[in-house]
C-alpha positions as CSV (number, residue, x, y, z in Angstrom):
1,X,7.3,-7.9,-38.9
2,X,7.1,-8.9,-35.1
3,X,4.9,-6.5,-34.4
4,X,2.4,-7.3,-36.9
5,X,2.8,-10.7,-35.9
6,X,1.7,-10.1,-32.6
7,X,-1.2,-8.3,-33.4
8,X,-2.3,-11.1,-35.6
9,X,-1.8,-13.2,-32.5
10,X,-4.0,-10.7,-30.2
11,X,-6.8,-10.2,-32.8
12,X,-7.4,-14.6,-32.1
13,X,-10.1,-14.6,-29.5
14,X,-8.1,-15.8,-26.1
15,X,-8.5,-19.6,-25.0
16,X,-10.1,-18.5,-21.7
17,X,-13.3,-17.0,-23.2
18,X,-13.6,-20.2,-24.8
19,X,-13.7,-22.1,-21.5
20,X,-16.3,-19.5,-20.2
21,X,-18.6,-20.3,-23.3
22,X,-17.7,-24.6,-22.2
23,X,-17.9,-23.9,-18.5
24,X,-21.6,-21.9,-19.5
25,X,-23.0,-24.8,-21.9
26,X,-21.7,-27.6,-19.1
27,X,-23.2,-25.7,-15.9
28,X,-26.7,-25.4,-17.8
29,X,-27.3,-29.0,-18.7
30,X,-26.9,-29.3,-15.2
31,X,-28.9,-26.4,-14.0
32,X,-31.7,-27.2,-16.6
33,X,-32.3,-30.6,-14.4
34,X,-30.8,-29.6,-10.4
35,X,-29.7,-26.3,-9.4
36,X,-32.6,-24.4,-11.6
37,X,-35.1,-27.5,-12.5
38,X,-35.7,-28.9,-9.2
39,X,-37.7,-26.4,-8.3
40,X,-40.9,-27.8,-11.0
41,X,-40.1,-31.7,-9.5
42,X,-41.2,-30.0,-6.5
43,X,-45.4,-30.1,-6.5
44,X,-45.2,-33.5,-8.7
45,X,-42.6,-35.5,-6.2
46,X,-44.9,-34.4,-3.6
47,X,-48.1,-35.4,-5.1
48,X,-46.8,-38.8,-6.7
49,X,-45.5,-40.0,-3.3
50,X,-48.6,-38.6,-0.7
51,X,-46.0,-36.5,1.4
52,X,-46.2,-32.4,2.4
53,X,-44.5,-29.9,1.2
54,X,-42.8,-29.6,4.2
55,X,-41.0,-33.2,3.6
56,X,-40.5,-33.3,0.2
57,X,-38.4,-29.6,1.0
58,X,-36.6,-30.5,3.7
59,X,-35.4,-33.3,0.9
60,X,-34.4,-30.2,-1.2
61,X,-33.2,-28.2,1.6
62,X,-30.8,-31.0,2.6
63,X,-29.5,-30.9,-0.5
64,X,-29.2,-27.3,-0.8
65,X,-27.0,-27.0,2.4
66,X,-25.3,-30.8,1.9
67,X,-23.7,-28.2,-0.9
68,X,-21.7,-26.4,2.3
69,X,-20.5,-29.6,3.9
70,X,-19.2,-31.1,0.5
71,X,-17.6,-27.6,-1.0
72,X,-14.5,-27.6,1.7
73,X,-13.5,-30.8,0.6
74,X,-14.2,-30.1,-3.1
75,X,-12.4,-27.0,-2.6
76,X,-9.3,-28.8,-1.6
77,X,-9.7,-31.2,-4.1
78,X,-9.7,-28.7,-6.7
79,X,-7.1,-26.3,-5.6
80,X,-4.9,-30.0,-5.5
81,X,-5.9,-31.5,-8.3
82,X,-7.3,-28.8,-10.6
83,X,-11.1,-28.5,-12.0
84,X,-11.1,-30.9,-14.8
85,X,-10.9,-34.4,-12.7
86,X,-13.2,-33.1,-10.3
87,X,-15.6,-32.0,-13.0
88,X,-15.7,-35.6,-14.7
89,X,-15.9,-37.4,-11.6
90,X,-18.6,-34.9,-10.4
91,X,-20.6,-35.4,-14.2
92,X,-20.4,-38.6,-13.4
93,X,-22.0,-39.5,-10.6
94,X,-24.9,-36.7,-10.9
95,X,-25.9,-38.3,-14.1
96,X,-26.0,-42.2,-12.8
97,X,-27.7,-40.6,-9.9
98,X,-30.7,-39.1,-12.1
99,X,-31.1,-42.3,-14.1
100,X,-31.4,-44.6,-10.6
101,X,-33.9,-41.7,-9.3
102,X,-36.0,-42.6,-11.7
103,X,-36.3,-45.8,-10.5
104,X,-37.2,-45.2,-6.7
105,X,-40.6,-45.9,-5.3
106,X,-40.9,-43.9,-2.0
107,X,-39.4,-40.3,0.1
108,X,-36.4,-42.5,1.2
109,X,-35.2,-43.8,-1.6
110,X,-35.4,-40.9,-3.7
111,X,-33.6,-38.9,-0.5
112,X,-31.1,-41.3,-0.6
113,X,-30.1,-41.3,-4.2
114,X,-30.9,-37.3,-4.5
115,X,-28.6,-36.5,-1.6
116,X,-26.1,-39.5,-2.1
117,X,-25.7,-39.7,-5.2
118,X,-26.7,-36.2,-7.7
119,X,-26.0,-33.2,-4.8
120,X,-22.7,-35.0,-4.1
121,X,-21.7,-35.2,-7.7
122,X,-23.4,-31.7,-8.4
123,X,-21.3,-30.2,-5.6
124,X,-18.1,-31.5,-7.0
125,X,-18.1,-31.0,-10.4
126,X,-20.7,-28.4,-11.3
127,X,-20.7,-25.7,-7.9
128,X,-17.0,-25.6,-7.2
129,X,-15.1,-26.8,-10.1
130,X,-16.5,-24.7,-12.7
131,X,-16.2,-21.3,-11.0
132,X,-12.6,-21.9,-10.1
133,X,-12.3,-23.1,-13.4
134,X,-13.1,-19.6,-14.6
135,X,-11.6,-17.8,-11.8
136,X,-8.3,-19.5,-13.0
137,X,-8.3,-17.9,-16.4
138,X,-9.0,-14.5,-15.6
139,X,-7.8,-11.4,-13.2
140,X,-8.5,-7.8,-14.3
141,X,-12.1,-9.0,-16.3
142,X,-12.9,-11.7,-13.8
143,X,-16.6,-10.3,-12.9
144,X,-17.4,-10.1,-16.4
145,X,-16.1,-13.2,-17.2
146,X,-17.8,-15.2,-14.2
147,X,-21.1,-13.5,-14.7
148,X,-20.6,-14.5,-18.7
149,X,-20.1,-18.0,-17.5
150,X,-23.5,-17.5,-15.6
151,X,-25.2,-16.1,-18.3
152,X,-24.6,-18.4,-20.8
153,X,-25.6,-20.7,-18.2
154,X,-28.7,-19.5,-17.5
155,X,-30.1,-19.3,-21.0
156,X,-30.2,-23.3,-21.6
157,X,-32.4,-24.0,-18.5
158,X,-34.5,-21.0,-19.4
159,X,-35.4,-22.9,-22.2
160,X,-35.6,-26.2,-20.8
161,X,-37.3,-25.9,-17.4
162,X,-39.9,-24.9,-19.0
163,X,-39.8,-28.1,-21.3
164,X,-39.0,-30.3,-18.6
165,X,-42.0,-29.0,-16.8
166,X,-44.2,-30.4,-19.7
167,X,-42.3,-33.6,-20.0
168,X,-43.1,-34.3,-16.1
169,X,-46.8,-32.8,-17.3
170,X,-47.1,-35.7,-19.7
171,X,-45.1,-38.0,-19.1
172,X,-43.9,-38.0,-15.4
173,X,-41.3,-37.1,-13.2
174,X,-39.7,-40.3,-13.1
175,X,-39.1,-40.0,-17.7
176,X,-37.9,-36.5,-16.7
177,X,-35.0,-37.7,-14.4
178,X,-34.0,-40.3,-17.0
179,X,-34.0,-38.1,-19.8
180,X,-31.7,-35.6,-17.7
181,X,-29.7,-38.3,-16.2
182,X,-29.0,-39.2,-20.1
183,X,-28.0,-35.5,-21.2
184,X,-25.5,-35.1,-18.6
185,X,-23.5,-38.4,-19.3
186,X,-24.0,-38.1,-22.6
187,X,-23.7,-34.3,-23.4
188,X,-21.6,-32.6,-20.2
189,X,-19.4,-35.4,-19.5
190,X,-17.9,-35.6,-23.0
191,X,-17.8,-31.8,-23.1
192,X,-15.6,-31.9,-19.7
193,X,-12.6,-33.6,-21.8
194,X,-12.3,-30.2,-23.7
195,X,-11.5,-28.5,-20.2
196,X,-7.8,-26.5,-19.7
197,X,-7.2,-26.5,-15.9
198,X,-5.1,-22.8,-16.2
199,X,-4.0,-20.7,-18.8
200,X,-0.3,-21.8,-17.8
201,X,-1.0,-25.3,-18.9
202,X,-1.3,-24.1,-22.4
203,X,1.6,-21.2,-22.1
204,X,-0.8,-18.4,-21.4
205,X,-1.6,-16.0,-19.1
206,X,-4.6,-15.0,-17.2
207,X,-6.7,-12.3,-19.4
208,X,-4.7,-13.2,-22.4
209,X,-1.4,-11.4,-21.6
210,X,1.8,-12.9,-23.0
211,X,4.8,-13.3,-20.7
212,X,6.7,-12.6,-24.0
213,X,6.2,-9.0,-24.5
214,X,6.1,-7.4,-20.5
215,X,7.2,-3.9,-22.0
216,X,3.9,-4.1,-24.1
217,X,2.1,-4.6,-21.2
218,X,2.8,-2.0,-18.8
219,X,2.3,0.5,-22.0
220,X,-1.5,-0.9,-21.9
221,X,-1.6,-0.7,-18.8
222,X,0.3,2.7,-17.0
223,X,-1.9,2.3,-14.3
224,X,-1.2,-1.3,-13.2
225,X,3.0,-1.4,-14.6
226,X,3.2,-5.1,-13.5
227,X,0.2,-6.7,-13.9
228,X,1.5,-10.7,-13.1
229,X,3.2,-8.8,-10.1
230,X,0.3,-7.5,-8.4
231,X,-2.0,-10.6,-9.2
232,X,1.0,-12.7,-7.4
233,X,0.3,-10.3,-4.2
234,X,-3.1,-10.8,-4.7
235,X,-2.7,-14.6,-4.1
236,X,-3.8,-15.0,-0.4
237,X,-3.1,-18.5,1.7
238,X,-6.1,-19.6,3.3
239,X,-4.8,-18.9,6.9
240,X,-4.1,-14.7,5.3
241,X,-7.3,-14.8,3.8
242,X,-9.2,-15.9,7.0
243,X,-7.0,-12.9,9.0
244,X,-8.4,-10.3,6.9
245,X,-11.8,-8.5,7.8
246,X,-12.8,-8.4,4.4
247,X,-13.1,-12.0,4.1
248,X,-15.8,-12.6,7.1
249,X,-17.8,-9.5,5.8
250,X,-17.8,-11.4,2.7
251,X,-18.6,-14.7,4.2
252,X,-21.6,-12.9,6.2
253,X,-22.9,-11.0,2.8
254,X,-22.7,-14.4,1.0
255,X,-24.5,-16.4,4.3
256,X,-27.3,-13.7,4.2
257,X,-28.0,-13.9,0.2
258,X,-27.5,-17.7,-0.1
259,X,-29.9,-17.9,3.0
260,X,-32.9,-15.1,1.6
261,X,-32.2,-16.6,-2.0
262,X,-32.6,-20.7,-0.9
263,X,-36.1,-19.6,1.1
264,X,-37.5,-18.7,-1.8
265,X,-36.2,-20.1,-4.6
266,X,-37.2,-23.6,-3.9
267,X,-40.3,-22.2,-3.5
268,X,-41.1,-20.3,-6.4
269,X,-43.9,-21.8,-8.6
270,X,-45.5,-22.9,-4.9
271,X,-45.4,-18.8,-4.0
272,X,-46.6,-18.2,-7.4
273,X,-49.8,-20.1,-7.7
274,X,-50.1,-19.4,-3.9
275,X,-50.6,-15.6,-5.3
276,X,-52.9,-16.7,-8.0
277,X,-50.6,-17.8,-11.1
278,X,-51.7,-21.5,-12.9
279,X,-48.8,-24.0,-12.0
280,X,-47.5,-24.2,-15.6
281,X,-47.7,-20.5,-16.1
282,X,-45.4,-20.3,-13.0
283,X,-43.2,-22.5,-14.8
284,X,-43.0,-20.4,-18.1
285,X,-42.8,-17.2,-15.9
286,X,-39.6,-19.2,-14.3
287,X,-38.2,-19.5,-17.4
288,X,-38.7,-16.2,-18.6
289,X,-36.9,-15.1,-15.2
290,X,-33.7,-17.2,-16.0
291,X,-34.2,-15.9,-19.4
292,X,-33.0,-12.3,-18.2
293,X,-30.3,-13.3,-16.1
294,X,-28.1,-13.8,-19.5
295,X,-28.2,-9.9,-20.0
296,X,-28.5,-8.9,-16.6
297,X,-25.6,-11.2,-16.0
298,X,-23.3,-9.3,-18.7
299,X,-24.5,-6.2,-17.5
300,X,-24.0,-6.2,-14.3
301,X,-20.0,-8.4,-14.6
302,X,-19.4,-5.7,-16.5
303,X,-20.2,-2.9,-13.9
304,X,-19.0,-5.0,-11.5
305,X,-15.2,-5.2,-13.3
306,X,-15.9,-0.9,-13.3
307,X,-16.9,0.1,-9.9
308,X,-16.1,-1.6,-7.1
309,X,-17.3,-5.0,-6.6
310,X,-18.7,-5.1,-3.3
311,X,-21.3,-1.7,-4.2
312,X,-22.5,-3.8,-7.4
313,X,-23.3,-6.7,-4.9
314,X,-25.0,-4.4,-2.3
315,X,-26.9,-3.0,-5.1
316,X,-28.5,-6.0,-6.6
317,X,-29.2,-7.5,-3.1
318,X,-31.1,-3.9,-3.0
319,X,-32.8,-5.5,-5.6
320,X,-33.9,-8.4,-4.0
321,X,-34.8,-7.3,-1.0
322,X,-37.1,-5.5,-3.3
323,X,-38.6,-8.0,-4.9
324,X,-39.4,-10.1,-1.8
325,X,-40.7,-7.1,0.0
326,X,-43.3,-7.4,-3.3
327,X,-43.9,-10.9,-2.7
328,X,-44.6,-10.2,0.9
329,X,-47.3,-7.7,0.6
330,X,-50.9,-8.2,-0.3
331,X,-50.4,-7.5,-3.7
332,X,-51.4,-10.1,-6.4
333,X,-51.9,-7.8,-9.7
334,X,-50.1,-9.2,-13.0
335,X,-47.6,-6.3,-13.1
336,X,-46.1,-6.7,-9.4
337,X,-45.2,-10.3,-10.0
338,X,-43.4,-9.1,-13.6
339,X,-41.4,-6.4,-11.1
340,X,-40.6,-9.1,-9.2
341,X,-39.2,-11.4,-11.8
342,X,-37.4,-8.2,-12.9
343,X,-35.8,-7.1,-9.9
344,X,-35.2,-11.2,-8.5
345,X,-33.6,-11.6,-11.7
346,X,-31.2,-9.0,-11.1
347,X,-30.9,-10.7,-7.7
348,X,-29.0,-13.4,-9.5
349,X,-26.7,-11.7,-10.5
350,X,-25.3,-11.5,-7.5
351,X,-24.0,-15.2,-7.3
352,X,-21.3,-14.6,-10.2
353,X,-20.3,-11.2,-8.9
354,X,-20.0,-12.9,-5.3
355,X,-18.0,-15.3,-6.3
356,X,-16.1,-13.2,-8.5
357,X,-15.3,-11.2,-5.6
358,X,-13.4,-14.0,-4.3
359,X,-10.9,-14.4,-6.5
360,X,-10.4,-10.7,-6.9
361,X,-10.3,-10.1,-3.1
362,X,-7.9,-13.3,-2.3
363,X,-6.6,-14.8,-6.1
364,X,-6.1,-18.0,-6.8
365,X,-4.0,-20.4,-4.7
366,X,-6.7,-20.8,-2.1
367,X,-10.0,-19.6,-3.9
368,X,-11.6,-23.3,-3.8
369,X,-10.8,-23.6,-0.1
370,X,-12.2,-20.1,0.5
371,X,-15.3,-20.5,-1.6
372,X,-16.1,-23.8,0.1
373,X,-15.3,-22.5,3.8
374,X,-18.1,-20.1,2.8
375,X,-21.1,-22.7,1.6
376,X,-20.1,-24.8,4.4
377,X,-21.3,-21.5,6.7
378,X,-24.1,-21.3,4.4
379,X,-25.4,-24.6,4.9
380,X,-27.4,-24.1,8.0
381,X,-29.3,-21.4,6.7
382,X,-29.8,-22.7,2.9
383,X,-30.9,-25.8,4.5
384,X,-33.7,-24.3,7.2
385,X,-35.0,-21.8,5.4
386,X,-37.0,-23.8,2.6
387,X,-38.3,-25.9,5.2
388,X,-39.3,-22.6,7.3
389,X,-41.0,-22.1,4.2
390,X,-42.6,-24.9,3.5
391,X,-43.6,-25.8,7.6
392,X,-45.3,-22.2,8.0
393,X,-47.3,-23.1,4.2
394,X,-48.7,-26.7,5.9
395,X,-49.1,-24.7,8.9
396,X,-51.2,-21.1,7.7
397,X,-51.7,-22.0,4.1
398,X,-49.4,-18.7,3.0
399,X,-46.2,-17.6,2.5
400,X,-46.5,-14.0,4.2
401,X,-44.5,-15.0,7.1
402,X,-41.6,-16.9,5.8
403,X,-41.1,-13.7,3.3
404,X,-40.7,-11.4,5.7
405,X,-37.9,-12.9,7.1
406,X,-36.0,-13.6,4.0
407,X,-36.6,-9.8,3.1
408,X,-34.9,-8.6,6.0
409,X,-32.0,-11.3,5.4
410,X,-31.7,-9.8,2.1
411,X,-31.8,-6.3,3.4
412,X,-29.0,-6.9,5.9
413,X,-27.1,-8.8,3.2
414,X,-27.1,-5.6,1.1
415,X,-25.7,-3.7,4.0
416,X,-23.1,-6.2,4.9
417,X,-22.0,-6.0,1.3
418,X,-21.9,-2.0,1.7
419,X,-20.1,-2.1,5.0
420,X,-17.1,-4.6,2.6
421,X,-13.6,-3.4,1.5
422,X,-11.0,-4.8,-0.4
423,X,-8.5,-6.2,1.4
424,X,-5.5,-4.2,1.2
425,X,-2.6,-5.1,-1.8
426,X,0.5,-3.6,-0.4
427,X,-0.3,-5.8,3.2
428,X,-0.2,-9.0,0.6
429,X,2.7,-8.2,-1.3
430,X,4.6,-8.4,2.2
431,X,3.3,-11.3,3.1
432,X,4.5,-12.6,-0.6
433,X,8.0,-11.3,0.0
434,X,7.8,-13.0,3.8
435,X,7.1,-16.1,2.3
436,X,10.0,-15.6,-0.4
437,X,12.7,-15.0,1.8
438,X,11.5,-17.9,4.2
């Protein structure tokens, strides 16, 4: 009878893909409007207030890297206080600072409140305290549960930036920021009450094991006989962490792709119609793109929970240094930019397994510190490269240049990732029992 009993109890779907699916739907209202919408405010913000595209992205770009400077102090926010507070406070803030955006009348104002106000907020709640949020629930299917977070995450704004492209079309850009201002207060704010800071809190464990029955899990697991064990020894300080090789390798792979990726992505529908696409078909084309990362996303968490984690992430930055390197050259037919959607979208992938790789490398206890230590390296790069960009466009009228560059950053990033290993268990389990008998 007990046994049946607890397989009833295993057959329930665990809590902790349910806070993937609520960390997915929150991340995309947010997405749909900042981290994947800005890009089509862009052209309009730079038309409706007479500025280049230089200063209206190196508004974008500030905001970008502002990400690094913030995520240390997020990070430690959240590893103190736990995602959900952060979250709410972060929902908060972003969606007061969309509705006063819509209310600014020059390239100052709307700095101000974009940077003050809605990167600030975005940073805490939607950057840092949702990806810790996930990497709190799971262990052994972490990749595949952080890249189902970013696919699910994806699919909204594939449907909206395309939407909110025509509402700024129609109505302008100033309707658009209220309307998303309105949806994250409204929609993602409320949805942040349902949020379970751990598995603990609710008297589970990460992945759905029960502390109840160990003997039943070591026979599901011969190969891993302990499995809360060795995630404990897993669990790196910040100060072991930052001792390790693996960690820097990492922080250089991630500085590299954050870097290539930021160049262009602010970019996009600018490079597209630069190579002959209409500016709303770039838009749809955009949304098609984020349309793929939900598969791709799946796909490639799940390879990425098979094979080792730092060869997935050298293998889709492959990718993108692919797909730039298309960007780059002369070509303009229809079917290289489709490759390039194809192989940029597989690019993207790269940002859950990257940050997966954190919390498999290092654990838990210092995973928002490490993560945010990381962005803030970023930030230099994430911050000059779109304005790179956007300088050499005023400048020559064309991209060629500024692709180039992030092409070999990508390509380097790749090799970085190749070069990674994962930090060594038995080294952490000492430094656990160190700590236990001090």
């Amino acid at each position: 009878m007990r046994a049946l009993t607890h397989r009833r109890q295993r057959s329930r779907i665990f809590l902790g893909w349910w806070m993937v699916s609520l960390a997915g739907m929150v991340h995309s209202i947010n997405a749909s409007a900042y981290n994947k919408g800005y890009v089509v405010f862009l052209l309009p913000v730079s038309e409706g207030f007479g500025v280049s595209r230089a200063s209206i992205s190196l508004v974008f770009s500030l905001s970008r890297s502002e990400g690094g400077p913030i995520s240390p102090v997020a990070g430690w926010l959240i590893d103190r206080f736990g995602p959900k507070p952060i979250l709410m406070i972060g929902a908060t803030i972003t969606g007061t600072g969309f509705l006063l955006l819509a209310r600014t009348e020059n390239i100052w104002t709307f700095g101000l409140v974009y940077l003050g106000m809605i990167t600030l907020g975005s940073g805490l709640a939607f950057s840092n305290s949702l990806s810790a949020l996930i990497n709190n629930w799971f262990i052994r299917r972490r990749a595949l549960a952080m890249s189902s977070y970013h696919g699910i995450s994806a699919l909204t704004p594939a449907i909206l930036v395309p939407l909110l492209a025509l509402l700024i079309a129609s109505q302008g850009w100033q309707t658009a920021s209220s309307v998303a201002g309105a949806i994250i207060l409204c929609v993602a704010l409320p949805l942040s009450l349902l949020v379970r800071n751990t598995p603990e809190s609710v008297g589970l464990l990460p992945d759905g094991d029960r502390a109840s029955a160990p003997a039943e899990r070591a026979s599901r697991h011969p190969e891993n006989q302990q499995p809360s064990e060795d995630a404990q020894f897993a669990d790196y300080g910040l100060g072991e962490a930052l001792r390790t090789p693996s960690y820097w390798l990492l922080l250089a792979g991630s500085t590299l792709r954050l870097t290539a990726k930021a160049g262009v992505i602010l970019h996009i529908i600018p490079i597209l119609v630069w190579k002959g696409i209409e500016q709303q078909t770039a838009a749809f084309i955009f949304g098609f793109l984020l349309l793929l990362l939900a598969p791709l996303s799946l796909f490639f968490g799940w390879l990425a929970d098979v094979v080792p984690k730092n060869l997935v992430l050298s293998m889709t930055s492959v990718a993108g240094t692919i797909s730039f390197l298309l960007l780059a050259s002369p070509l303009s037919a229809v079917w290289v930019i489709y490759l390039f959607v194809l192989l940029f979208a597989v690019a993207e992938t790269s940002g859950s397994n990257n940050w997966a790789t954190f919390g498999d490398y290092f654990g838990r206890r210092a995973y928002g510190r490490l993560r945010g230590l990381t962005q803030l390296a970023s930030s230099p790069g994430v911050f000059l490269a779109p304005v790179f960009a956007g300088w050499w466009y005023d400048r020559a009228e064309n991209y060629t240049l500024p692709l180039w560059v992030f092409t070999v950053f990508f390509g380097l990033g790749a090799l970085t990732f190749a070069l990674m290993r994962k930090p060594n268990r038995l080294h952490t389990a000492e430094g656990a029992e160190t700590r236990t008998l001090a």
